[in-house]
NUVEXVO-879036 format. One record per residue (C-alpha): z, y, x; chain; residue number from 1. Coordinates in Angstrom, 2 decimals. Example, Ala and Ser with C-alpha at 12.3 -4.5 7.8 and 13.67 -1.06 7.14 Angstrom:
# residues 2
((7.80, -4.50, 12.30), 'A', 1)
((7.14, -1.06, 13.67), 'A', 2)
END
This chain:
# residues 475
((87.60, 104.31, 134.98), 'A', 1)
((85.46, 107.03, 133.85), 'A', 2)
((81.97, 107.92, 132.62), 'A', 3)
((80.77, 109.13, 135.97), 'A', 4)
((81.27, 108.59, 139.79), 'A', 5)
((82.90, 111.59, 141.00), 'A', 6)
((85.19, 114.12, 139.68), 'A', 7)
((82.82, 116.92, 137.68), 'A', 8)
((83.97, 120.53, 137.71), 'A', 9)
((84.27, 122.51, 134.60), 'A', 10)
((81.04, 123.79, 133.88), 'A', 11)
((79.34, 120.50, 134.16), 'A', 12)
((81.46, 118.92, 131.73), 'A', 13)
((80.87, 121.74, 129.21), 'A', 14)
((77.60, 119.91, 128.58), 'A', 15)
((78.51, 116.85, 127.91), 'A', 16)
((79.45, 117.18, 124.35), 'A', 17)
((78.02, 113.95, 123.27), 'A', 18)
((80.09, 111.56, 125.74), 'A', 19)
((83.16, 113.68, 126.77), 'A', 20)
((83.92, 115.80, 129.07), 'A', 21)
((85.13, 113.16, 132.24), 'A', 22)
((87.72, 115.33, 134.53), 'A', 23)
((89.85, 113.72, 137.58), 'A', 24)
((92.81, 114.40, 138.82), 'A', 25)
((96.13, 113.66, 139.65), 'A', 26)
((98.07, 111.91, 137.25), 'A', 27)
((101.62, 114.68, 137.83), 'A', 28)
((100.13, 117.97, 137.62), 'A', 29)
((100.94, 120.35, 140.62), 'A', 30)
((102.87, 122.35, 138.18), 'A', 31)
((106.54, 123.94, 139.06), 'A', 32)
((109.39, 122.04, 137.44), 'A', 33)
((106.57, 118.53, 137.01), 'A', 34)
((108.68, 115.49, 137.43), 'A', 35)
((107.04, 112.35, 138.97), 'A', 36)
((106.79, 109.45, 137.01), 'A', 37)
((105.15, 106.16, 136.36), 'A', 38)
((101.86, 107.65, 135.02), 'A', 39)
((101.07, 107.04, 131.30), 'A', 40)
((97.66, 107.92, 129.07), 'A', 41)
((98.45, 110.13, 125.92), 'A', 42)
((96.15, 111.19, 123.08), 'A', 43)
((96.12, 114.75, 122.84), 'A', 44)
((94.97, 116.52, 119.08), 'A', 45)
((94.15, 120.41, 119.60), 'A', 46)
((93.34, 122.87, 117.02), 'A', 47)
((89.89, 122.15, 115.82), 'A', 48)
((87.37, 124.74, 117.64), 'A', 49)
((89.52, 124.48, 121.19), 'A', 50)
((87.59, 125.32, 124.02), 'A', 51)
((87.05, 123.00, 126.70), 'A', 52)
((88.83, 124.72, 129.15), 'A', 53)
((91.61, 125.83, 126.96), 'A', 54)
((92.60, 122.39, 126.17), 'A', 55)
((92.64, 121.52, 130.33), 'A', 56)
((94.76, 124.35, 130.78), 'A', 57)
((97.23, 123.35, 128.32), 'A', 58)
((97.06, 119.57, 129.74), 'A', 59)
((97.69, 121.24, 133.15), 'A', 60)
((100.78, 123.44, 132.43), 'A', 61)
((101.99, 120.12, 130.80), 'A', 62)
((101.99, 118.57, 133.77), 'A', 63)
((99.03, 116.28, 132.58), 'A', 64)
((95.97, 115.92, 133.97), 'A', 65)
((92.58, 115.25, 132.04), 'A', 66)
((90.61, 112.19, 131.46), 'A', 67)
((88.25, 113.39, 128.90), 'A', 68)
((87.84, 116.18, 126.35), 'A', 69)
((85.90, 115.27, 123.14), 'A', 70)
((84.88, 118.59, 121.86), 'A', 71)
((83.21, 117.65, 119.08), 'A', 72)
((86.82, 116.66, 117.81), 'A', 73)
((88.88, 118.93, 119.76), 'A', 74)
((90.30, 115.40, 120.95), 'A', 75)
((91.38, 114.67, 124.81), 'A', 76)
((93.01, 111.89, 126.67), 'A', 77)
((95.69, 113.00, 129.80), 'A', 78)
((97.66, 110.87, 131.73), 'A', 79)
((100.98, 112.12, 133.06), 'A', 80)
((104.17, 110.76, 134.92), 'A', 81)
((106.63, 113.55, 133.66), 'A', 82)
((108.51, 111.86, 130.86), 'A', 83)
((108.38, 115.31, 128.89), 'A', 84)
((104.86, 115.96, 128.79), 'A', 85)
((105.09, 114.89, 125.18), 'A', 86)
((107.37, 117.55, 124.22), 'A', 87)
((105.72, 119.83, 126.24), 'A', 88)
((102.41, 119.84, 124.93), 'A', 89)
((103.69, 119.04, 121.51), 'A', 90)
((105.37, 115.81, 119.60), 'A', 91)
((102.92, 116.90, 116.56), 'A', 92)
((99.77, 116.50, 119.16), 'A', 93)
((100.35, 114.23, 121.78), 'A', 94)
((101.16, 110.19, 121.06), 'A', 95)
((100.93, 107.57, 124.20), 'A', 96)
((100.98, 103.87, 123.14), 'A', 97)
((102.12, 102.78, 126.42), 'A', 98)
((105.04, 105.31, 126.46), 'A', 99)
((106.08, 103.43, 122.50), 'A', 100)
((105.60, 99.64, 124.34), 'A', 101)
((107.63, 100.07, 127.19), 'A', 102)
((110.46, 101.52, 125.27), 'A', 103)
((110.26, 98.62, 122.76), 'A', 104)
((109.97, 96.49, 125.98), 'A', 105)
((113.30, 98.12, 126.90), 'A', 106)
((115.44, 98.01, 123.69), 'A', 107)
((114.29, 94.11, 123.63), 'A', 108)
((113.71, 92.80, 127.52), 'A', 109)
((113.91, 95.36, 130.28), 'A', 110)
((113.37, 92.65, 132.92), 'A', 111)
((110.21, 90.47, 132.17), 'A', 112)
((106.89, 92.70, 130.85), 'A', 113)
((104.38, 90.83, 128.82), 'A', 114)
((101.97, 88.85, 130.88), 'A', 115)
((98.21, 89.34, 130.53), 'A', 116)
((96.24, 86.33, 129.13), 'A', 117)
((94.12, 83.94, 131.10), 'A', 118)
((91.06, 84.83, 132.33), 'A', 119)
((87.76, 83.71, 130.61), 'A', 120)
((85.80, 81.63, 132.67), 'A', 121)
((82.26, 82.43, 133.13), 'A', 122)
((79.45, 81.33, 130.67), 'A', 123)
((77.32, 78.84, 132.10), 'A', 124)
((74.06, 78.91, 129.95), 'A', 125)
((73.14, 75.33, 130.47), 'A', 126)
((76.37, 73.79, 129.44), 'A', 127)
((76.36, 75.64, 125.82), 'A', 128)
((75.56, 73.41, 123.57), 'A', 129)
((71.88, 73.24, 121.74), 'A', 130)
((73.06, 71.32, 118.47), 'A', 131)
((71.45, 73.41, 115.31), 'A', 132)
((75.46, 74.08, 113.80), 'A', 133)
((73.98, 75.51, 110.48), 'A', 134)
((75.25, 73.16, 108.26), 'A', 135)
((78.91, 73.90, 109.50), 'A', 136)
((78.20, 77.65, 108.35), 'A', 137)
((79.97, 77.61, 104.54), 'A', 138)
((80.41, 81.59, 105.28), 'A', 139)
((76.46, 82.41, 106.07), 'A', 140)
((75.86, 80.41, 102.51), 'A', 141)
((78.63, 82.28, 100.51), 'A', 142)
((76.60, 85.75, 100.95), 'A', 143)
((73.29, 84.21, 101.41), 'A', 144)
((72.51, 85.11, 104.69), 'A', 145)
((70.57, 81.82, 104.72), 'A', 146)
((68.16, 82.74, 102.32), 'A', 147)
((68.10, 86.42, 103.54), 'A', 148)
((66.22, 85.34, 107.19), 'A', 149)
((63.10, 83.88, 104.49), 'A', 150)
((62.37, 87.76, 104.34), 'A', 151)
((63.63, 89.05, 107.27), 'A', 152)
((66.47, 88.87, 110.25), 'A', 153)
((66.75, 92.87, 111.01), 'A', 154)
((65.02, 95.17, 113.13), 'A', 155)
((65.49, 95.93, 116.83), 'A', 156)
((65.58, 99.24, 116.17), 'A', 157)
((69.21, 98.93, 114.71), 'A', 158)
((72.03, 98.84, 117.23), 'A', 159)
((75.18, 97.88, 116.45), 'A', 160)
((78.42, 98.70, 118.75), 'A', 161)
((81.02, 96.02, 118.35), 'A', 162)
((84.18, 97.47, 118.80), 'A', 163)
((86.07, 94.62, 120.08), 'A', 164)
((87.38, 92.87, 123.49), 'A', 165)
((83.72, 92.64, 124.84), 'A', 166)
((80.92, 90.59, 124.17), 'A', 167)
((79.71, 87.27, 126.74), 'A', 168)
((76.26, 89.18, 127.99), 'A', 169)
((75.23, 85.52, 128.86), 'A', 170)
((76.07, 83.36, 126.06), 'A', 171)
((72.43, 82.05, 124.96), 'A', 172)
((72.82, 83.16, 121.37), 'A', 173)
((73.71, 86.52, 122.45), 'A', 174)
((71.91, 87.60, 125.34), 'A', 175)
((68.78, 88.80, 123.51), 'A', 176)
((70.77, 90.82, 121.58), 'A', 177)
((72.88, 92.55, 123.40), 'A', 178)
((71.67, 95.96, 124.52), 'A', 179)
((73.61, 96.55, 127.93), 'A', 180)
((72.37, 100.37, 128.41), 'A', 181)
((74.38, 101.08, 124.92), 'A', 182)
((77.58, 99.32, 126.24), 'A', 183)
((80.44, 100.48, 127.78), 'A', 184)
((84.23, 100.18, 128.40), 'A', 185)
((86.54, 102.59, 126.70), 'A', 186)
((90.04, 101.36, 127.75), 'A', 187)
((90.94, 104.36, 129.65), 'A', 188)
((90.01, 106.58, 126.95), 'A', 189)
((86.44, 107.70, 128.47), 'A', 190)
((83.36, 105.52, 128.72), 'A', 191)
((82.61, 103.71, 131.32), 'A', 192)
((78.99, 101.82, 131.34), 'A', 193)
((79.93, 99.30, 134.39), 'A', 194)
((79.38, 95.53, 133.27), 'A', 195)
((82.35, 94.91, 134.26), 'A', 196)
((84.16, 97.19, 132.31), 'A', 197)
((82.65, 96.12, 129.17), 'A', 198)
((82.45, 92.17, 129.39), 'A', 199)
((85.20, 90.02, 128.28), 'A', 200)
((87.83, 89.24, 130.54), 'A', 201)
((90.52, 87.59, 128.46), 'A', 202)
((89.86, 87.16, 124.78), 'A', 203)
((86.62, 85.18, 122.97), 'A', 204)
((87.37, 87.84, 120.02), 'A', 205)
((84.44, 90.70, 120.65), 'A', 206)
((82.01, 87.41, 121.32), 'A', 207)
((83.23, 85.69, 118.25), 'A', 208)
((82.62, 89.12, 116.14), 'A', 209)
((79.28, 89.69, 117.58), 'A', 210)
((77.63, 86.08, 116.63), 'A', 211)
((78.64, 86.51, 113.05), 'A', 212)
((76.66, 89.84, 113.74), 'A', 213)
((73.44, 88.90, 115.23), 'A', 214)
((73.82, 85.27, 116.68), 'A', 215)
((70.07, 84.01, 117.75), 'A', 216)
((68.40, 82.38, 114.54), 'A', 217)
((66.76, 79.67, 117.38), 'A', 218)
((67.35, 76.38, 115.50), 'A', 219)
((70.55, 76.01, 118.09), 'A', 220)
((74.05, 76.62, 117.47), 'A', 221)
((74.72, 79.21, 115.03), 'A', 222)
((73.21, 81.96, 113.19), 'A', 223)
((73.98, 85.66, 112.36), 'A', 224)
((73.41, 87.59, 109.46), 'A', 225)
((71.19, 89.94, 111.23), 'A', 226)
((69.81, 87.69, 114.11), 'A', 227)
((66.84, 90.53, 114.84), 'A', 228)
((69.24, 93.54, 115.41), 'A', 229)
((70.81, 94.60, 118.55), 'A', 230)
((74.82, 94.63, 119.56), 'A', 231)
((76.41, 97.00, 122.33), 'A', 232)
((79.95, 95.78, 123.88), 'A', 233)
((82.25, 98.37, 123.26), 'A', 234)
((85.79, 97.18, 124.85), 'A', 235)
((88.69, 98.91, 123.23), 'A', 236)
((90.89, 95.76, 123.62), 'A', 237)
((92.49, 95.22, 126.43), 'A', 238)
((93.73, 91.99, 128.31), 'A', 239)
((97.03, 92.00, 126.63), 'A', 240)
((95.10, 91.97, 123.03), 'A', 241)
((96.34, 95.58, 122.42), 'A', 242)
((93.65, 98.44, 121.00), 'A', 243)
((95.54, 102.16, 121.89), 'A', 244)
((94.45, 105.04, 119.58), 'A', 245)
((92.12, 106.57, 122.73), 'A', 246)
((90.22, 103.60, 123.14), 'A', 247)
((89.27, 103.60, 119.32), 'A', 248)
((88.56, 106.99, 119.67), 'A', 249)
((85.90, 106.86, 122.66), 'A', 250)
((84.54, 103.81, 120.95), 'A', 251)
((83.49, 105.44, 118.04), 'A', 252)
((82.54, 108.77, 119.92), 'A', 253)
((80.55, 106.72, 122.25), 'A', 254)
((78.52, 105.48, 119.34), 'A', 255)
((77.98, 108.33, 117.80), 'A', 256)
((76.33, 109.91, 121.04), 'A', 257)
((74.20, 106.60, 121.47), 'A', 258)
((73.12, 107.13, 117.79), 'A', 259)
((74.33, 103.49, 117.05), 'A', 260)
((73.56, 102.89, 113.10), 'A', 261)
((76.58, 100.96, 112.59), 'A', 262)
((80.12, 99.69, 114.30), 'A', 263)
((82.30, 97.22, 113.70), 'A', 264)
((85.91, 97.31, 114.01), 'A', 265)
((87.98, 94.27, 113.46), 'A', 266)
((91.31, 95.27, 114.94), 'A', 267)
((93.94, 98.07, 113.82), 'A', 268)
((95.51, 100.30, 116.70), 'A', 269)
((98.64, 99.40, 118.92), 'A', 270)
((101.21, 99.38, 118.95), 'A', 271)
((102.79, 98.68, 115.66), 'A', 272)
((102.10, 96.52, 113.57), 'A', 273)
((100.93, 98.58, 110.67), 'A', 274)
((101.90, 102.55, 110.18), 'A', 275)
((104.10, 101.71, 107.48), 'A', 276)
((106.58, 104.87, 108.40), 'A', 277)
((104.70, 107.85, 109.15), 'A', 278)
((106.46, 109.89, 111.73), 'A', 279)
((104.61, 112.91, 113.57), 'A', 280)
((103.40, 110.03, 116.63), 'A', 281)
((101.39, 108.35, 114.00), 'A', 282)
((100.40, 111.78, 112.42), 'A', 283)
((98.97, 112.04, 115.85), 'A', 284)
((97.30, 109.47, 115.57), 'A', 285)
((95.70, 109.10, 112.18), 'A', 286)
((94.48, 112.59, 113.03), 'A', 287)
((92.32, 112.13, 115.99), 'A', 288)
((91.21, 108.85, 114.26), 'A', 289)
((90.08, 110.30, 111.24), 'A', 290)
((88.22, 113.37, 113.37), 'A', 291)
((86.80, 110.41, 115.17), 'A', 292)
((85.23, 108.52, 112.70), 'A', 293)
((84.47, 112.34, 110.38), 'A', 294)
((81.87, 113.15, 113.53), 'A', 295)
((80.91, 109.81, 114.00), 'A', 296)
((79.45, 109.38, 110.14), 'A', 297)
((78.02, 113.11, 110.35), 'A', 298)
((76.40, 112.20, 113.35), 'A', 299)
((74.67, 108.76, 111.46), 'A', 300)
((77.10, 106.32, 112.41), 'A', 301)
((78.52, 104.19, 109.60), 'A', 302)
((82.01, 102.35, 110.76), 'A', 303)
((83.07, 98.86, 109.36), 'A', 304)
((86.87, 97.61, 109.74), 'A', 305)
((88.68, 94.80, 108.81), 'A', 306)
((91.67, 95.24, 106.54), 'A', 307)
((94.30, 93.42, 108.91), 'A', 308)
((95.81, 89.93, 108.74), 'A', 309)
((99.25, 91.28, 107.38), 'A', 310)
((99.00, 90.25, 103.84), 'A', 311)
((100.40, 94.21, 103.06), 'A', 312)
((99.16, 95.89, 99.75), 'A', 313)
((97.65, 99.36, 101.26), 'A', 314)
((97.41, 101.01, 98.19), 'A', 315)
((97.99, 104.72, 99.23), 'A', 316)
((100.53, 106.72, 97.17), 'A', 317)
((101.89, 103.90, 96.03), 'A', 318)
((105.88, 103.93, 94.19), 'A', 319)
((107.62, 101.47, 96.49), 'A', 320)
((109.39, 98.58, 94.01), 'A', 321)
((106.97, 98.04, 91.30), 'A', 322)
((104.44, 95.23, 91.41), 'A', 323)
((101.03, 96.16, 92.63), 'A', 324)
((102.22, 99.22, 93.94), 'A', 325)
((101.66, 99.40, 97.44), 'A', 326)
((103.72, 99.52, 100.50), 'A', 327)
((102.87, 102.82, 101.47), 'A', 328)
((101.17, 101.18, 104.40), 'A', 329)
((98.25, 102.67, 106.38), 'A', 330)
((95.67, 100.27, 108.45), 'A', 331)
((93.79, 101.85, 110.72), 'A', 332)
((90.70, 102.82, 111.28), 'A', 333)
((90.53, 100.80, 108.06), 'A', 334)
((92.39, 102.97, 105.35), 'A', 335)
((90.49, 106.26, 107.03), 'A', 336)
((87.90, 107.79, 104.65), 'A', 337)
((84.17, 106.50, 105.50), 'A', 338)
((85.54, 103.57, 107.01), 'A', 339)
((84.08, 100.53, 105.06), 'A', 340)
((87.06, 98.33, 104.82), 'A', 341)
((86.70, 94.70, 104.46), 'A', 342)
((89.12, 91.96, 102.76), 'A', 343)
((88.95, 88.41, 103.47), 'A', 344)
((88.44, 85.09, 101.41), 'A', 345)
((88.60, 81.77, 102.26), 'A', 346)
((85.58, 78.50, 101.09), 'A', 347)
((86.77, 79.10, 96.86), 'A', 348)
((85.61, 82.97, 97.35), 'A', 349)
((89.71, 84.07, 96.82), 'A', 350)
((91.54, 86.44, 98.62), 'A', 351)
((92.76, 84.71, 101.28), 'A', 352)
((96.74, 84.57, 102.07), 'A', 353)
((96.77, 86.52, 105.19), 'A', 354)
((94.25, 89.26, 104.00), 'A', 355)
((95.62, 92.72, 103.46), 'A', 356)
((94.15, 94.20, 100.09), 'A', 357)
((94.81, 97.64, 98.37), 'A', 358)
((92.92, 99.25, 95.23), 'A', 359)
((91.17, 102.40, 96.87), 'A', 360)
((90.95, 101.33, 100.03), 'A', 361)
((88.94, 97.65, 100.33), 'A', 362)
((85.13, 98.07, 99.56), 'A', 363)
((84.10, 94.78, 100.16), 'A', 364)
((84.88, 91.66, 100.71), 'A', 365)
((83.66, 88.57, 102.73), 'A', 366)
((84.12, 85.06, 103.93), 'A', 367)
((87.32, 85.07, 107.00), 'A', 368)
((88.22, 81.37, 106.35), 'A', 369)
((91.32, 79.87, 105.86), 'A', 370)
((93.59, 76.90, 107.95), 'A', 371)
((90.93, 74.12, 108.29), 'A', 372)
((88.09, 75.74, 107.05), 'A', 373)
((87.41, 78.83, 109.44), 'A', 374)
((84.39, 80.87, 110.48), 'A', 375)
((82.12, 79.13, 113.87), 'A', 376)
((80.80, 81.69, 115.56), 'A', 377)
((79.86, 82.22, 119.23), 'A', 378)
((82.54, 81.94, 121.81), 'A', 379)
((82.09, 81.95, 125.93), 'A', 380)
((80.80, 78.81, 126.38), 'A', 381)
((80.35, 77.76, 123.41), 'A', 382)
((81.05, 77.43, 119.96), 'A', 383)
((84.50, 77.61, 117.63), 'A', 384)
((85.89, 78.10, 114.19), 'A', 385)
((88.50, 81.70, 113.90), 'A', 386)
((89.79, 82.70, 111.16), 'A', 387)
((90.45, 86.67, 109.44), 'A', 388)
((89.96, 89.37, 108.43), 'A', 389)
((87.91, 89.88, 111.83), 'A', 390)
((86.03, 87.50, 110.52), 'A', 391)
((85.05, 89.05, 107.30), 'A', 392)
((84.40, 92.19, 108.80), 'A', 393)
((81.33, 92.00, 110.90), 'A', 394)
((79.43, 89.79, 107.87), 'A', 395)
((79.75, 92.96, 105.92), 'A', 396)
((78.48, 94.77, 108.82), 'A', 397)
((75.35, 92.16, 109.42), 'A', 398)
((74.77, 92.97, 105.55), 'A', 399)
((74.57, 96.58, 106.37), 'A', 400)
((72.44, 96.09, 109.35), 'A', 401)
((69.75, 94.49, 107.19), 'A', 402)
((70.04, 97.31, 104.42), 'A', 403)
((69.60, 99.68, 107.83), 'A', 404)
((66.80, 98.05, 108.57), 'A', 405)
((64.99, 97.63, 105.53), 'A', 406)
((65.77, 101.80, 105.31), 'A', 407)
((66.00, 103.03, 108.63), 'A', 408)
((65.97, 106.71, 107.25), 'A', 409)
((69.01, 105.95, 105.24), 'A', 410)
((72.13, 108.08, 106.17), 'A', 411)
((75.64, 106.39, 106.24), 'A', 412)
((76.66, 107.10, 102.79), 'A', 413)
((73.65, 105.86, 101.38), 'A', 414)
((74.04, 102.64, 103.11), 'A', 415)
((77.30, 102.14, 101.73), 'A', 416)
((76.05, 103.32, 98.35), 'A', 417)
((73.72, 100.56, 98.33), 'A', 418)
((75.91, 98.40, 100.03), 'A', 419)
((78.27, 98.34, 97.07), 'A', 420)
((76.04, 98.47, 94.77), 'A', 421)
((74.84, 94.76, 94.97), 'A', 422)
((77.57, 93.35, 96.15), 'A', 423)
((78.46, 90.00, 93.82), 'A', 424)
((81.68, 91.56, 91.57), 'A', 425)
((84.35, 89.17, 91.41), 'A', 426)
((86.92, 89.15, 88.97), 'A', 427)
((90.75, 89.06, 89.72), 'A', 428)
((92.26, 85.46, 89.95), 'A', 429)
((94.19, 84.39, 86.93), 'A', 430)
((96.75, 83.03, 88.93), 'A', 431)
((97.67, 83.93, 92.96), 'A', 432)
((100.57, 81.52, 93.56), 'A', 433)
((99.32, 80.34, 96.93), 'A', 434)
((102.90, 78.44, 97.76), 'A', 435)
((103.14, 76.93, 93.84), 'A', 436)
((106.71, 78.29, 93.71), 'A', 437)
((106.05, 80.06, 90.56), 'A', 438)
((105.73, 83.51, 92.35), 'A', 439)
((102.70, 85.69, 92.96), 'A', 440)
((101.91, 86.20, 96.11), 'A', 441)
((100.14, 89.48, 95.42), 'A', 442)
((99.25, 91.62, 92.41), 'A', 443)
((95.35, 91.92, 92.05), 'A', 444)
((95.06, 95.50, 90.78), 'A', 445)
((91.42, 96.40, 89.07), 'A', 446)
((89.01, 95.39, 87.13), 'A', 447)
((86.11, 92.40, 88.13), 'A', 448)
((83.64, 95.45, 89.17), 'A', 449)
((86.45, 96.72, 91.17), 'A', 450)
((89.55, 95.62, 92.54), 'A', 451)
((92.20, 95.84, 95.24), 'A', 452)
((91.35, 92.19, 96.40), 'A', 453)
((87.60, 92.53, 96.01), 'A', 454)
((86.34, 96.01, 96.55), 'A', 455)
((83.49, 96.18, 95.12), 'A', 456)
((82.67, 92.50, 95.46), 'A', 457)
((81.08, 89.75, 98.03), 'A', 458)
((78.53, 91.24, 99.80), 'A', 459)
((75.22, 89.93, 99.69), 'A', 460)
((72.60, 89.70, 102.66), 'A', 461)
((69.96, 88.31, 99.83), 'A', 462)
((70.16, 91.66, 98.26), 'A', 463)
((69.87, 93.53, 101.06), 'A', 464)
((66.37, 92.38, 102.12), 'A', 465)
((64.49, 91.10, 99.55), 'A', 466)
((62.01, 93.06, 97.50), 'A', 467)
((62.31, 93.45, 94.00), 'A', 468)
((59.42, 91.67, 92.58), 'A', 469)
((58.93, 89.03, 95.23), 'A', 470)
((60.32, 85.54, 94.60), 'A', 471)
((63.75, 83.98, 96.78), 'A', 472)
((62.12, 81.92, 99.77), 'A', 473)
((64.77, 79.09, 99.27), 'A', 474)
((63.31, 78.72, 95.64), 'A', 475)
END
């Protein structure tokens, strides 16, 4: 899929700095010595300053072919069948996440590939249920998001792309905010604003995210932080649940050029688990990531991400071996600088068990849930309780939406800034022996103003909209 309908030639894509540069072709280039393969997408880093058609070039003798060119980022996505376009172009610039699954797929089960999920079935908007579900909603209480919507629910002005599996367009708490001209699908590495390349197909995740966002504040179902704001469907998961390095990478480019004031990422990129090792792939990687989100926040776009549900201390520059040292780990986009990253807790306001932490790289933290006691939020169809740092994220991310509109000439840093600055501190537990075995679970590194479980502490939707001077609407 791609941003336009036919192939564009290279002096029409030299304009297109804002979305990418969208090229066809074939997915072998007709290159002597190119070897025919089962066609794969790659990430491509170039020297920062590339031209356009020096990077194609490159791609081409390769035997690649381009998909897009971010120059902005000197960033591109090729596909290629020859197995040694990798070396070709260069191990320390090109990483495909397909090429890394299939050879895992390999080593463990050559035969039988890993099915897609089930399809979603389509929303039907008179079978969702109308039941006001705000009493069920512990997490909207924690950071007083309830009393926030006495002074105001956010401004339209704000848009918000959720970086996610896609969001239901016709779920009834969602469909009057969703902005459909600022959606697209990114899957392929270049945007692509077809519905149908930006709704949900297999996962209730992006919905899920983007209720805790901006669900309707109606008197039915549930409630967002920011009910007034606006939410684009950015898909950069696919139907197998996996989110590959050039899908992050045109979602937060594609925000950027839609001047989007915030986005919210609650997923790290395939396919490992975390970048625990770092090799030159996930140099790749972390490279055209961190360009990504660098031009995204100079271009006004502030980027939220969920820490991960791997329970690993990402404390960077950690010694391996002591306690509260760090695993050396890296989540990303969440460990990038200018990311907000965002830890979890469950209904007693603790880290919760699952919840990656790390001193110097959480912010904030916010309500994910734990086993019984999850977040409801919006689902296709419906209504249901997830738990996670997914969770977590996008409350921090309705927080900021109200601080962006209550300032909408506030640049990214000053959001966060403010952000942090009234967010509830929260002291290290005493005691984190979650099992009772007599073992921590985790060392809570800090101090109660700031900590590697806590950030900076809860944040708080109250204190995000309410004059100073003007008495609390619940009071």
């Amino acid at each position: 899929m791609s941003l336009l309908a036919r192939p564009l030639r290279a002096a029409v894509c030299t304009a297109l700095v804002l979305s990418g540069c969208v090229t066809a072709g074939p997915a072998v280039a007709d290159e002597p010595g190119c070897v025919p393969g089962r066609s794969l997408r790659y990430v491509v880093t170039f020297d920062r300053g590339t031209p356009e058609s020096t990077a194609r070039e490159r791609i081409t003798g390769a035997c690649g072919a381009t998909t897009v060119y971010y120059p902005q980022i000197a960033v591109a996505v090729a596909t290629s069948g020859d197995p040694g376009f990798g070396a070709r172009i260069g191990l320390d610039r090109a990483f495909s996440a397909q090429a890394e699954r299939l050879a895992a797929q390999r080593a463990t089960d050559p035969v039988k590939p890993q099915p897609a999920r089930a399809a979603l079935p389509r929303t039907d908007p008179g079978t969702v249920p109308t039941a006001d579900l705000s009493a069920q909603q512990w997490d909207m209480r924690m950071i007083n998001a309830d009393r926030a919507h006495g002074f105001t629910g956010g401004s339209r002005d704000v848009v918000i792309g959720v970086l996610d599996s896609g969001v239901d367009p016709d779920h009834p708490d969602l469909a009057g905010a969703l902005d459909p001209d600022d959606s697209a699908g990114c899957l392929t590495g270049a945007p692509d604003r077809a519905p149908a390349a930006w709704a949900p197909t297999t996962s209730v995740h992006g919905t899920h995210v983007a209720g805790i966002i901006a669900a309707a504040d109606d008197g039915r179902g549930v409630t967002g932080v920011a009910p007034g704001v606006r939410v684009a469907s950015v898909k950069v998961i696919d139907d197998r649940g996996y989110a590959d390095p050039e899908a992050a990478v045109c979602g937060l480019m594609w925000a950027a050029s839609r001047h989007m004031r915030l986005t919210n990422s609650s997923f790290f990129v395939n396919p490992w688990t975390l970048s625990c090792i770092r090799g030159n792939d996930r140099g790749v990687v972390h490279e055209a990531l961190a360009r990504a989100v660098e031009y995204s926040t100079s271009a006004g776009t502030l980027n939220v991400a969920a820490a991960t549900n791997e329970a690993v201390d990402l404390t960077p520059s950690a010694r391996s071996g002591s306690p509260g040292a760090g695993s050396g780990c890296e989540a990303l986009p969440a460990g990038l600088r200018d990311v907000v990253a965002v830890s979890a807790v469950g209904p007693d306001r603790v880290k919760a068990g699952y919840s990656s932490y790390g001193l110097g790289v959480i912010d904030v933290t916010a309500p994910g849930g734990e086993t019984g006691e999850c977040v409801l939020s919006t689902v296709p169809g419906g209504y249901a309780p997830l738990c996670g740092t997914s969770m977590a994220a996008p409350h921090v991310t309705g927080v900021l939406a109200l601080l962006a509109s209550r300032e909408p000439g506030a640049r990214p840093r000053q959001l966060r800034r403010t952000l942090e600055t009234q967010a509830t501190p929260m002291a290290c537990p005493a005691d984190y022996d979650l099992t009772g075995d007599g073992t921590q679970d985790a060392y809570c590194a800090g101090y109660e103003g700031y900590s590697g479980f806590y950030g900076h502490g809860m944040a708080d939707a109250l204190a995000a909209v309410a004059p100073k001077g003007r008495p609390d609407p619940a009071r």
